[in-house]
ZAMI-820266 format. One record per residue: residue in three letters; x, y, z of N, C-alpha, C, O, CB in turn. Coordinates in pm, whole numbers, padded with zeros to 5 digits, always signed. Each point is the difference from the previous one (the first is absolute). Glycine has a CB too. Example, Ala and Ser with C-alpha at 12.3 -4.5 7.8 and 13.67 -1.06 7.14 Angstrom:
2
ALA+01319-00569+00780-00089+00119+00000+00090+00120+00000+00104-00002+00066-00293-00115+00059 SER+00154+00222-00197+00082+00119+00006-00077+00109+00073+00051+00111+00017+00067-00174-00232 
This chain:
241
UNK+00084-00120+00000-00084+00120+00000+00087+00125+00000+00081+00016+00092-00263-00141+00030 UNK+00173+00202-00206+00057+00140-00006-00096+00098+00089-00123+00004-00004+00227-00050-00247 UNK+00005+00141+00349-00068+00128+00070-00045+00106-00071+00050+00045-00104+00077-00089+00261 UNK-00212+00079-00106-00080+00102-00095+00114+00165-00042+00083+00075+00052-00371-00187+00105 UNK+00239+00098-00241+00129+00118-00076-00080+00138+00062-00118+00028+00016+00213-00163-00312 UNK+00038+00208+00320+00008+00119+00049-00044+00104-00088+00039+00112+00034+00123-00195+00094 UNK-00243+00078-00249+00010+00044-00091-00167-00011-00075-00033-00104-00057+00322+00052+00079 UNK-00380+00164-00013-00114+00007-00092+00028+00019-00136+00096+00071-00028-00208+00009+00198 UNK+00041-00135-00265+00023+00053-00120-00142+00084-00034-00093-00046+00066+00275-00158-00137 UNK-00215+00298-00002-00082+00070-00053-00087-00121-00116+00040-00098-00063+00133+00353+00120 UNK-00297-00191-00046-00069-00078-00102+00028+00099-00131-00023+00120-00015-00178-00249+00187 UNK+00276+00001-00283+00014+00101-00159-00058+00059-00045+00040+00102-00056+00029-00194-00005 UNK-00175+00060+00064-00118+00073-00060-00015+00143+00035-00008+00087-00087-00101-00295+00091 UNK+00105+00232+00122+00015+00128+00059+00113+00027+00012+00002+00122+00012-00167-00128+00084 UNK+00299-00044-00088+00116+00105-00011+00009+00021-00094+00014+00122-00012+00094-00156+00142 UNK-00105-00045-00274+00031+00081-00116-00139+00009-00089-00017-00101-00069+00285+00022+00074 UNK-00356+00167-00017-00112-00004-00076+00058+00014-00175-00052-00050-00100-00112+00166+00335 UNK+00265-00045-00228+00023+00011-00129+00064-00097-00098+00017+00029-00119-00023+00161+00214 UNK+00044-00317-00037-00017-00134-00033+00178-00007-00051+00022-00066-00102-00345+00040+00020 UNK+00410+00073+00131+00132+00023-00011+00058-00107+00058+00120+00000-00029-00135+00226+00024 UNK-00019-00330+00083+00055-00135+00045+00115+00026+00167+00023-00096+00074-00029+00002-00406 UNK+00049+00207+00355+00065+00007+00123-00099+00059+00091-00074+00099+00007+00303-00080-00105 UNK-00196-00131+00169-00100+00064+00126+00062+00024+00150-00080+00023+00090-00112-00157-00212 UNK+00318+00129+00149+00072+00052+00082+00172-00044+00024+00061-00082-00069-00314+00106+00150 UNK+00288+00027-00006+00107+00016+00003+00064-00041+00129-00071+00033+00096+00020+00117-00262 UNK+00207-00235+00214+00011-00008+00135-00030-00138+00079-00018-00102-00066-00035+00337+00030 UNK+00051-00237+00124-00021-00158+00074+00157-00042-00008+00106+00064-00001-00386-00156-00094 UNK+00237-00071+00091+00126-00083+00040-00050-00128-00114-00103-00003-00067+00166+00082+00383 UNK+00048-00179-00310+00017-00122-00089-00071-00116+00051-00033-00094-00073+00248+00171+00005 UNK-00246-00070+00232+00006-00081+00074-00112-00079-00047-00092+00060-00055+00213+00062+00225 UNK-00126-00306-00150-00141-00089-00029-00106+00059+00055-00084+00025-00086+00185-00230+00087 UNK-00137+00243+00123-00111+00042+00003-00043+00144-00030-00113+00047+00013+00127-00225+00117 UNK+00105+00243-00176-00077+00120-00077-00038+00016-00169-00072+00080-00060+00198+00024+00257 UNK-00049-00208-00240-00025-00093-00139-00098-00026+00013-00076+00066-00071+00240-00160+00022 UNK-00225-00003+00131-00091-00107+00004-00116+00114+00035-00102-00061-00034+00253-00190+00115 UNK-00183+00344-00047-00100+00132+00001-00009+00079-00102-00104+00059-00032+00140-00047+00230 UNK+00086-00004-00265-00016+00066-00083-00018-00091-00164-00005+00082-00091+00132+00102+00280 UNK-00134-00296-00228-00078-00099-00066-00120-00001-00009-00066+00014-00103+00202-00110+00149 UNK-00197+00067+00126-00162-00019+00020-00057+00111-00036-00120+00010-00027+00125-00151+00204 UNK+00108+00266-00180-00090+00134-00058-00021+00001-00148-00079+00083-00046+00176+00062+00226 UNK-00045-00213-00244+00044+00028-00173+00115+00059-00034+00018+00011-00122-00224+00022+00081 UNK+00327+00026+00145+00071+00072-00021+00160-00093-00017+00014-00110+00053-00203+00306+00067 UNK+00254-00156-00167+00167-00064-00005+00077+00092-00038-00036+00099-00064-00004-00312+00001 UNK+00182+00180+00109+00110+00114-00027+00041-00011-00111-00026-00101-00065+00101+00118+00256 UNK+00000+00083-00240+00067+00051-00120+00044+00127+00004-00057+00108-00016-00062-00244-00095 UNK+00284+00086+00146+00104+00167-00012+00138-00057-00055+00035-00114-00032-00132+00275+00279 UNK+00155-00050-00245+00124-00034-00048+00066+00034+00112-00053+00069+00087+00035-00041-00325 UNK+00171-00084+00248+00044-00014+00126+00076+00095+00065+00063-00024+00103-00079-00169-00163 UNK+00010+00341-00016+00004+00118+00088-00098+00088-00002+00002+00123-00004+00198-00141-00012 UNK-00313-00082+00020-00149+00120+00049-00069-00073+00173+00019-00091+00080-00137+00141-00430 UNK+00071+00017+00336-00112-00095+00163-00080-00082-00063-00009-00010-00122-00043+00199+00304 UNK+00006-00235-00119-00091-00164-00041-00125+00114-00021-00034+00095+00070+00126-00384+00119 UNK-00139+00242-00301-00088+00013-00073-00099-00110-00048+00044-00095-00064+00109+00253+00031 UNK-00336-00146+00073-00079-00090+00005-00089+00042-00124+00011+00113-00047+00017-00169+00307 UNK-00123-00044-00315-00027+00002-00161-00102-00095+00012+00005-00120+00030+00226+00170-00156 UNK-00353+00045+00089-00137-00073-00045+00016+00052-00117+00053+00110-00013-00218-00133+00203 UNK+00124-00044-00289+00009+00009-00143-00119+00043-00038-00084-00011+00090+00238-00151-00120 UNK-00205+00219-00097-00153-00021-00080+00094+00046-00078+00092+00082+00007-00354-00053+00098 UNK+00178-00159-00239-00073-00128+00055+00112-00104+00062+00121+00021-00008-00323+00004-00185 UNK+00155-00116+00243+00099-00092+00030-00003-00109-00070-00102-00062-00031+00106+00138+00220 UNK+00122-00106-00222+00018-00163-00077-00020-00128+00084+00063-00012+00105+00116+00116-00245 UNK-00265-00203+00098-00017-00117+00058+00024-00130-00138-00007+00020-00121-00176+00119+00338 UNK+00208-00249-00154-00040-00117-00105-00078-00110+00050+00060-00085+00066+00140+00128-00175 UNK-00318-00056+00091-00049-00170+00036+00042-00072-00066+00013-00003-00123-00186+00028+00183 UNK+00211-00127+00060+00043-00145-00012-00069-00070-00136+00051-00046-00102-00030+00033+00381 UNK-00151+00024-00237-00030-00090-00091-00024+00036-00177-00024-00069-00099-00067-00019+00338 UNK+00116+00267-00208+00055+00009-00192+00097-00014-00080+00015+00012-00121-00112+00099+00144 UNK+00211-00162+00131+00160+00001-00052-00033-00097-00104-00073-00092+00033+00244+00136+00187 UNK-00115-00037-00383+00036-00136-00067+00133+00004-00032+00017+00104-00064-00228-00143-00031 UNK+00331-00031+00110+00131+00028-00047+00009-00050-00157-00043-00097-00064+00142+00073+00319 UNK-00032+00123-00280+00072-00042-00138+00016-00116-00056-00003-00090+00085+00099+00234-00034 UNK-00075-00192-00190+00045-00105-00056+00125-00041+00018+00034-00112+00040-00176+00162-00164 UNK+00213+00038+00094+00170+00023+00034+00059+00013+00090+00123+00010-00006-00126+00059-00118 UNK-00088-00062+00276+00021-00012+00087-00021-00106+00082+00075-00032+00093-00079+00209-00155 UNK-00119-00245+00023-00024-00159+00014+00131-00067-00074+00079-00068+00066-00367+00082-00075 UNK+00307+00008-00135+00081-00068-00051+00184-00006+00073+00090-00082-00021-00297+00142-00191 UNK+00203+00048+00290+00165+00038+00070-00010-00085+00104+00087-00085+00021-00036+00341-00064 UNK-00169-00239+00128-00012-00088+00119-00012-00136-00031+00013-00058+00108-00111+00227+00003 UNK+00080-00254-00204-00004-00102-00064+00170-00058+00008+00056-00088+00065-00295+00184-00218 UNK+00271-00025+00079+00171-00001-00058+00067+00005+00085+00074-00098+00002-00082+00196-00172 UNK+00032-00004+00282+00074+00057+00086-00028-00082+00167-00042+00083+00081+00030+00160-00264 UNK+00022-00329+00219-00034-00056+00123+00082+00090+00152+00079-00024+00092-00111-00235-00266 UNK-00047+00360+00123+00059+00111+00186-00149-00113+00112-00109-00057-00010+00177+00494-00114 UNK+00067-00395+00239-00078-00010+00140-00082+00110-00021+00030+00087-00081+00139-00187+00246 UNK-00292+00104-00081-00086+00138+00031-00045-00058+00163-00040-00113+00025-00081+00207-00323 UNK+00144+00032+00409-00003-00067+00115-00076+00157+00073+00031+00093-00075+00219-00322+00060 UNK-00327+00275+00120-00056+00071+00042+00030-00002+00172-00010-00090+00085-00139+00070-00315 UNK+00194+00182+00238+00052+00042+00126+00146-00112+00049+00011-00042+00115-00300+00148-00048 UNK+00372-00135-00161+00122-00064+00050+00127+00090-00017+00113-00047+00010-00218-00179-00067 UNK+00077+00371+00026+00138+00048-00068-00082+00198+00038+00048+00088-00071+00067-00368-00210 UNK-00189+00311+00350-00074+00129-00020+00122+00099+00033-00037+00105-00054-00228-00184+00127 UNK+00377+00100-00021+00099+00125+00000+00085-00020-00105+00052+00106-00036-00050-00066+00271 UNK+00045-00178-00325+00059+00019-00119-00074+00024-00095+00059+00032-00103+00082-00142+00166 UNK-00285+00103-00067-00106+00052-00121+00016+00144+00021+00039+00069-00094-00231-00263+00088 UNK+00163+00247+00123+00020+00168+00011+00072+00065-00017-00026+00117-00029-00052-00128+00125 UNK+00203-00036-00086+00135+00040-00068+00023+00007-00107+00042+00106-00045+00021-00169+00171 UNK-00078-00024-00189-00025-00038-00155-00059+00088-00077+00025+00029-00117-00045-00229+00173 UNK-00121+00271+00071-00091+00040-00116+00069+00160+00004+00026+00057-00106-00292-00237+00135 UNK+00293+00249+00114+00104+00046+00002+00114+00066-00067+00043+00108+00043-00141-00226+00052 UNK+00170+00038-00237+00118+00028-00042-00096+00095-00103-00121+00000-00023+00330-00225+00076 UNK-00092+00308-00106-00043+00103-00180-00049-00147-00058+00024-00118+00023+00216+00366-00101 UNK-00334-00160-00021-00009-00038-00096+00059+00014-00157+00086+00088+00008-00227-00091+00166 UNK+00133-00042-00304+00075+00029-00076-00083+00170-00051+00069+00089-00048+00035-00394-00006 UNK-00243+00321+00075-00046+00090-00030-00011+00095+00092-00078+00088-00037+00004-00209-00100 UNK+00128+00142+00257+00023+00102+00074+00083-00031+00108-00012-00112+00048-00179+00196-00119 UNK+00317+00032+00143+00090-00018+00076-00038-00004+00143+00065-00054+00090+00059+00143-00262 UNK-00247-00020+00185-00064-00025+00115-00031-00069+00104+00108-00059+00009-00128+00131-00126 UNK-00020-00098+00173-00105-00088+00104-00072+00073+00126+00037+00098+00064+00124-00293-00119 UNK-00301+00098+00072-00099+00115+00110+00031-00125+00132-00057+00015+00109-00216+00147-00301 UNK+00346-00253+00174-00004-00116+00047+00089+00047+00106+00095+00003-00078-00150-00167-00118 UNK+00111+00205+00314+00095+00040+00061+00040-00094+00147-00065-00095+00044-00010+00329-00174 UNK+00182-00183+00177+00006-00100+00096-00104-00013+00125-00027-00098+00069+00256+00124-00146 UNK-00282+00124+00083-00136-00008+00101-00117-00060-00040-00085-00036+00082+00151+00224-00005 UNK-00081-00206-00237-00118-00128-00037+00024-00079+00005-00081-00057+00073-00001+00107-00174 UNK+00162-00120+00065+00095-00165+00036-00034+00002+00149-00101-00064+00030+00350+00056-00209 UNK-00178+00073+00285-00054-00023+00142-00089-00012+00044-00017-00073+00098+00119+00139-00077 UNK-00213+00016-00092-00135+00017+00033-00091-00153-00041-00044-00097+00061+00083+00391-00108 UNK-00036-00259-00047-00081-00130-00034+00095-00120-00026-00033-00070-00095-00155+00212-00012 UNK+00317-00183+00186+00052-00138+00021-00064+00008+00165+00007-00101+00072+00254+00067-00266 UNK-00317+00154+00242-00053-00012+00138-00094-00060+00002-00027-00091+00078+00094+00252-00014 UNK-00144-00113-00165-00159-00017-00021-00014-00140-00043-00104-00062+00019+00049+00306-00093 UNK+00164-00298+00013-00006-00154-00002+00031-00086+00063-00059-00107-00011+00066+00150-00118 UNK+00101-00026+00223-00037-00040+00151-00073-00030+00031-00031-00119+00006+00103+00199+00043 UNK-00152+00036-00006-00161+00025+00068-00106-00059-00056-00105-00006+00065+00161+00206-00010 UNK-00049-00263-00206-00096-00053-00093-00041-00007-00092-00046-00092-00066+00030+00101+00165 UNK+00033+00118-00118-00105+00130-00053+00063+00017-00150-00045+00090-00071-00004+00071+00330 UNK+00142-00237-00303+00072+00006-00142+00007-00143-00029-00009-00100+00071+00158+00318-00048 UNK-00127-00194-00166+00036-00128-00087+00127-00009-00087+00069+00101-00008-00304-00115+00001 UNK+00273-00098-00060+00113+00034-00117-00068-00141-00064-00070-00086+00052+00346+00234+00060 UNK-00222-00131-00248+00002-00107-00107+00170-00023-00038+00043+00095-00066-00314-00016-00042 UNK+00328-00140+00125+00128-00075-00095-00026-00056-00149-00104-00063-00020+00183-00020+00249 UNK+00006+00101-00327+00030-00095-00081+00164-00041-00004+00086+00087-00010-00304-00001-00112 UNK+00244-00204+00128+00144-00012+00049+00069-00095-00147-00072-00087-00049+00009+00083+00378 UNK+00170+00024-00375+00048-00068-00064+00173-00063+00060+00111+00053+00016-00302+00087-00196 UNK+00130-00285+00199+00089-00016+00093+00000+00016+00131-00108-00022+00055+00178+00056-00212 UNK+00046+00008+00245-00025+00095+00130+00021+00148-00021+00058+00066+00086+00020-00252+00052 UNK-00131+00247-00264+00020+00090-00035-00150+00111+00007-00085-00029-00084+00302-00121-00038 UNK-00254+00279+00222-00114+00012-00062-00024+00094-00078+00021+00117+00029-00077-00212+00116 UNK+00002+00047-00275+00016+00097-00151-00151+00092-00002-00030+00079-00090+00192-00298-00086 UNK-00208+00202+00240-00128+00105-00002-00091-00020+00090-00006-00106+00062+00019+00128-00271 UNK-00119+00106+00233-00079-00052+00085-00077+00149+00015-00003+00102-00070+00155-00329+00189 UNK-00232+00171+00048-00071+00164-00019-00054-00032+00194-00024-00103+00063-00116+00159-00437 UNK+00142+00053+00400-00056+00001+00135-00157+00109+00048-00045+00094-00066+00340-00155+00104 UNK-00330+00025+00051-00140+00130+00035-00042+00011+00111+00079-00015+00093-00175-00010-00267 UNK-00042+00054+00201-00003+00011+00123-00145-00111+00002-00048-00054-00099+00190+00334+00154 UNK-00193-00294+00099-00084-00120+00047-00074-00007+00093+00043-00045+00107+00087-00037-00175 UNK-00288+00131+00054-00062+00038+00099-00146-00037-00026-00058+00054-00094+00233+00118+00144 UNK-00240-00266+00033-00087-00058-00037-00006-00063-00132+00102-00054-00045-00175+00184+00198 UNK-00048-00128-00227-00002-00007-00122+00023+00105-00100-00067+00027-00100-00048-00175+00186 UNK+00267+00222-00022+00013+00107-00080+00155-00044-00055+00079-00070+00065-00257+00266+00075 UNK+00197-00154-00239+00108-00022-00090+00046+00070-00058-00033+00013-00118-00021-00146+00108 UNK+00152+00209+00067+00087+00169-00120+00136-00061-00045+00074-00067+00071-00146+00328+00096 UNK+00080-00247-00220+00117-00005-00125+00107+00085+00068-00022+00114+00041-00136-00123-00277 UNK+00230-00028+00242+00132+00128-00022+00089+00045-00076+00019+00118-00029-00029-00163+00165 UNK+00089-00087-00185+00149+00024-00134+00018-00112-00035-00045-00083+00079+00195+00252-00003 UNK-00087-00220-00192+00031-00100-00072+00133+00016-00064+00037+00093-00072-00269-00130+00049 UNK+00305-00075+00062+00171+00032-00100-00028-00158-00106-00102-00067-00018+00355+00206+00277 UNK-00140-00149-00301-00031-00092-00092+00178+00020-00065+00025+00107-00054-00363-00083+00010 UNK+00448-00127+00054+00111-00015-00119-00002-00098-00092+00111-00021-00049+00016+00104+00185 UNK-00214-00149-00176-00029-00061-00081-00149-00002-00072-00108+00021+00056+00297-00110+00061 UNK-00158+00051-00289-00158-00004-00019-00129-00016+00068-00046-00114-00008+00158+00060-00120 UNK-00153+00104+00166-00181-00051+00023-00008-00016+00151-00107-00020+00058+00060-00143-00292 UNK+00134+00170+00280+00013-00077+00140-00088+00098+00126-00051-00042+00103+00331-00071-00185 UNK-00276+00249+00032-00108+00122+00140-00157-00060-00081-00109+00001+00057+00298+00341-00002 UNK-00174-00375-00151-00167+00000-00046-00014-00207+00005-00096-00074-00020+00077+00385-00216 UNK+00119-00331+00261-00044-00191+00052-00020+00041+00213-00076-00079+00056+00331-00141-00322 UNK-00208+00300+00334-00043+00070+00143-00123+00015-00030-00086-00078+00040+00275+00204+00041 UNK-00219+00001-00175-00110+00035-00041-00136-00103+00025-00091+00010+00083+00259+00120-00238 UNK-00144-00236+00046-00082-00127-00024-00039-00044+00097-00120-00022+00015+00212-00033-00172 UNK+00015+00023+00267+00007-00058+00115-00084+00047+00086-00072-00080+00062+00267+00035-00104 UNK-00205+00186+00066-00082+00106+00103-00137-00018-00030-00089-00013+00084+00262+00199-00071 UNK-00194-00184-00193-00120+00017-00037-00083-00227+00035-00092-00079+00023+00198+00397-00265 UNK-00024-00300+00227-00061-00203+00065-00054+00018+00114-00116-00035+00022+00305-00129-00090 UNK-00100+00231+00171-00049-00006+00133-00098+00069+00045-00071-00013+00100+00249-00032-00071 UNK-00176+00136-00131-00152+00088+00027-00127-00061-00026-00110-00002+00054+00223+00190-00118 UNK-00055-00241-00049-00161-00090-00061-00019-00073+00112-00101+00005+00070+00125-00056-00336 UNK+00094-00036+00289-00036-00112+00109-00092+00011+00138-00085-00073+00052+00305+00021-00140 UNK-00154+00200+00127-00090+00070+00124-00093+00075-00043-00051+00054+00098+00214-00041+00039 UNK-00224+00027-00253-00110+00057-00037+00015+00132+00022-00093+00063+00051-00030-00246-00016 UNK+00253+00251-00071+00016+00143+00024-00046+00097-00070+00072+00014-00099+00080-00083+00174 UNK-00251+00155-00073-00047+00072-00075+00062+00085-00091-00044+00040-00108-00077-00078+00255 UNK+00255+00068-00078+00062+00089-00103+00164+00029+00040-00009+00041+00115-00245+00078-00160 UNK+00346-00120+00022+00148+00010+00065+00028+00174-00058-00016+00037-00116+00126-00361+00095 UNK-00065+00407+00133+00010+00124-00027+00162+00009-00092+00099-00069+00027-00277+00145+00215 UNK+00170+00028-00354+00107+00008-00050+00045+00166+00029+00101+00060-00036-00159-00281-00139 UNK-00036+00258+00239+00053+00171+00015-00028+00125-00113-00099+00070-00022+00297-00198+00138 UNK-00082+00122-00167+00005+00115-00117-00010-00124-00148+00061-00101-00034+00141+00346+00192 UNK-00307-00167-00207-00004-00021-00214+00152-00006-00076+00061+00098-00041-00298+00091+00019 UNK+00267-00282+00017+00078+00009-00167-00038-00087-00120-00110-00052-00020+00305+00099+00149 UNK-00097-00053-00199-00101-00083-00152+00086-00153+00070-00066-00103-00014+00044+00326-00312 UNK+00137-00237+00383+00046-00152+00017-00144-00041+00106-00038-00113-00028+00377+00132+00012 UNK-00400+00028+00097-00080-00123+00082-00147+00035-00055-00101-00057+00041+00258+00029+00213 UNK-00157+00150-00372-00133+00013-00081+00015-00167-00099-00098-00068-00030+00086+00416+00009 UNK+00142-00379-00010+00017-00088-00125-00023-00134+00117-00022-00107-00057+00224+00258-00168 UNK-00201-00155+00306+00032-00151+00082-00174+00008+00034-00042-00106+00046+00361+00097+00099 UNK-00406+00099-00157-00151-00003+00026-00033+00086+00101-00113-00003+00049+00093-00216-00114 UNK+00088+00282+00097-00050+00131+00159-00073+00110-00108+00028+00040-00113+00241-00037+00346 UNK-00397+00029-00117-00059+00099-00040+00008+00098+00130+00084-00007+00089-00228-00130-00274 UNK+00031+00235+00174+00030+00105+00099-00168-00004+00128-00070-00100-00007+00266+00283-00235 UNK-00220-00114+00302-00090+00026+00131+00037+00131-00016+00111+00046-00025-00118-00252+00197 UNK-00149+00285-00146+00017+00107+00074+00068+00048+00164+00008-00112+00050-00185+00084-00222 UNK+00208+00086+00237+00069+00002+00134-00117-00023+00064+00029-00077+00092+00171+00232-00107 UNK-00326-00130+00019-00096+00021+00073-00043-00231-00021+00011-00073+00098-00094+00471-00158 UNK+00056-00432-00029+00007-00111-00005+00072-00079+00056-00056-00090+00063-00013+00152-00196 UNK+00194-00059+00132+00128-00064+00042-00020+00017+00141+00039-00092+00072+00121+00141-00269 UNK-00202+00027+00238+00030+00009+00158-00129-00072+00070+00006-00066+00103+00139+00312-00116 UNK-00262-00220-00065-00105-00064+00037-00005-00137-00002-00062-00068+00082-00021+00245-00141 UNK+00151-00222-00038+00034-00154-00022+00094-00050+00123-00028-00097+00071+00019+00123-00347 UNK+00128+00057+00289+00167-00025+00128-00088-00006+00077+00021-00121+00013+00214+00257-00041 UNK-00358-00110+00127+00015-00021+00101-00081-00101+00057-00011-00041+00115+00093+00237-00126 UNK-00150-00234-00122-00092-00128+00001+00155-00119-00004-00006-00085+00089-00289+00198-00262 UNK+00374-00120+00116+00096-00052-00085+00079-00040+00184-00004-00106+00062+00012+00280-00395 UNK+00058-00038+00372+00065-00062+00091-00049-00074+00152+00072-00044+00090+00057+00206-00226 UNK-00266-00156+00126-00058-00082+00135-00054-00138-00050-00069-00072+00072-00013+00297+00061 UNK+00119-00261-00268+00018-00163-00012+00067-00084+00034+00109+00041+00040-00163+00003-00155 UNK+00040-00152+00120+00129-00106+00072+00132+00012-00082+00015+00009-00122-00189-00205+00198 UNK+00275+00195+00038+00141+00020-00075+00030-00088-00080-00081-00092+00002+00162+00187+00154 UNK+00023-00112-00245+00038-00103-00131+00121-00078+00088+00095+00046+00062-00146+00127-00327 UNK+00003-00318+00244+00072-00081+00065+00112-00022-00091+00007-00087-00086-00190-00005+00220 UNK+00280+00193-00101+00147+00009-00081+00054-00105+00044+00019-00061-00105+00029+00291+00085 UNK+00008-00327+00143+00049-00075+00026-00025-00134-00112+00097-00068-00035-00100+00203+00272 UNK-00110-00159-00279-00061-00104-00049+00098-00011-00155+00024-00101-00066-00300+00143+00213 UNK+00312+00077-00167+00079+00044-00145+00190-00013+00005+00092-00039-00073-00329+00247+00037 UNK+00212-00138+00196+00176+00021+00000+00052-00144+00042+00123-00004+00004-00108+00281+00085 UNK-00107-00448-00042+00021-00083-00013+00013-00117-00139+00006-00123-00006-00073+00240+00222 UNK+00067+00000-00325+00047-00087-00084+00043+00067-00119-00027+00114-00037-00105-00277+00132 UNK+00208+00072-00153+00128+00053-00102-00102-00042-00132-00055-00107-00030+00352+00043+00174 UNK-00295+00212-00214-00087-00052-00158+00065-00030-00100+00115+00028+00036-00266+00100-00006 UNK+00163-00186-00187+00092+00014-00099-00120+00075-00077-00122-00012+00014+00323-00207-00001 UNK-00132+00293-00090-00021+00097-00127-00104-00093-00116-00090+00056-00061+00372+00081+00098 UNK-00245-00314-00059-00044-00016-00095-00120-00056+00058-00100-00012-00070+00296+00006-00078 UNK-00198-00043+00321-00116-00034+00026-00140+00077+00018-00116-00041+00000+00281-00089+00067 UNK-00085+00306-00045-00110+00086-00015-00042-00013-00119-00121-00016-00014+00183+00158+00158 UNK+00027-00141-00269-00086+00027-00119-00066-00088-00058-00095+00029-00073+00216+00105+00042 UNK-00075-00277+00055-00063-00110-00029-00158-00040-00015-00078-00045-00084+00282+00023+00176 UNK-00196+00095+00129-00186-00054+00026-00024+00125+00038-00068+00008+00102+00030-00270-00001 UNK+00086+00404-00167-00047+00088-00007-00145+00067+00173-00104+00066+00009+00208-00172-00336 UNK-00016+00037+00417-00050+00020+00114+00111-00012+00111+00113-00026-00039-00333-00051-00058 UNK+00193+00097+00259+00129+00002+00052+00002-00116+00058+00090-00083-00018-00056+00306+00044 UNK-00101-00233+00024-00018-00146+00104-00068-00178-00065-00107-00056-00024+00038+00295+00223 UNK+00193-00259-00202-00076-00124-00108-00108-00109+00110-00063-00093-00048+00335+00073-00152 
C-alpha cells in the first residue's frame, strides 16, 4: 500500500479551460504522488532542466485491445525470429533503454528522476515492463504504468527490427486477455495512429479513468511467470495457449 501523497492535483478541466494540456507545475516523482497523479488523468513531461511538469492532453490517445491487428510482416518476423518475450523481468533495463537518444533526436524527457520514480512505482506495483530478449540480450521492449484496470503506456526502444512493436503485441494480448477497455497512449502521433490508436476527448477519458481504475488489478504475476517465444505468439495468435 502506498501513503497518501502530499500532493492535490487540480481537476483539468478547470485548470486549463483552454484545452492547452498543462495543468500544473511542481510536486515530486515519488509512487504515491505518481500514483495520484495517474488516477487524475495527469502524467509528467519536462525536460531535465525545467520543474516537473504535469499533462492532461485533448484529445487524448488511447488503443483498444481488441482493435489491435498486427501486421503481416510482423507476424511474419515473429515467425522467423524466435526472441524470448517475458513481462516485468528486466523493468530498470527497459527504462534505460528507453532512456538513450534516439537516431531522430539528441534528447531525452526520460531522466534520472523518471527512472527513480517509476523503478519506485514498480516496486510498489504500480508499473509494468515487457522484454524482448535475443539471447541474454534485451533488444527491445516498452514499460508503463498499472493501476487497476488502467493501462498507460509510457516509451518503447527497440535495436532490432520489429522487436518495440512484438512488446507492443504482447501488451495488446494482455489487454484482450483482461478485457481492458483501452491502454492509454498519451499524446497523438501517426506511429501509434498506424498501430490502430485513436483519440478521446479529455472530458471522456477521465470519465472512463475513474471507472477504469476501481476495477480489479491485472494479475501481472500470472505473466511475469512465464517466458513467451515470438513464434508462439504469432502462431496461435493469442497469449496464453
Amino acid at each position: 500500500m502506498l501513503t497518501p501523497s502530499q500532493y492535490i492535483f487540480p481537476d483539468p478541466i478547470e485548470a486549463d479551460p483552454e484545452q492547452q494540456g498543462l495543468i500544473c507545475v511542481g510536486a515530486d516523482l515519488s509512487p504515491s504522488t505518481l500514483y495520484e497523479a495517474y488516477t487524475h488523468g495527469l502524467f509528467p513531461w519536462f525536460s531535465e532542466d525545467e520543474p516537473i511538469c504535469w499533462w492532461s492532453p485533448e484529445p487524448r490517445c488511447i488503443i483498444r485491445p481488441h482493435d489491435y491487428h498486427p501486421s503481416k510482416s510482423l507476424i511474419r518476423n515473429m515467425k522467423k525470429m524466435d526472441y524470448k518475450i517475458t513481462v516485468n523481468h528486466s523493468f530498470e533495463r527497459v527504462i534505460r533503454s528507453c532512456s538513450l537518444p534516439r537516431s531522430y533526436a539528441d534528447e531525452t524527457w526520460i531522466s534520472e528522476d523518471i527512472i527513480q520514480g517509476y523503478s519506485d512505482l514498480f516496486d510498489a506495483g504500480f508499473a509494468y515492463s515487457v522484454e524482448v530478449w535475443n539471447q541474454d540480450k534485451v533488444v527491445g521492449g516498452l514499460y508503463g504504468v498499472t493501476i487497476g484496470h488502467g493501462c498507460f503506456g509510457e516509451s518503447m526502444f527497440s535495436t532490432e527490427t520489429d522487436v518495440s512493436k512484438m512488446a507492443f503485441y504482447t501488451l495488446m494480448l494482455i489487454g484482450q486477455e483482461n478485457q481492458l477497455p483501452w491502454i492509454d497512449c498519451q499524446l497523438v502521433n501517426d506511429h501509434l495512429l498506424s498501430l490502430g490508436a485513436c483519440t478521446l476527448s479529455r472530458q471522456e477519458y477521465l470519465k472512463s479513468l475513474q471507472d477504469v481504475v476501481k476495477q480489479p488489478v491485472i494479475d501481472w504475476k500470472k505473466y511475469q511467470d512465464r517466458v513467451f517465444s515470438s513464434k508462439t505468439i504469432a502462431l496461435n495468435a493469442r497469449l496464453m495457449e
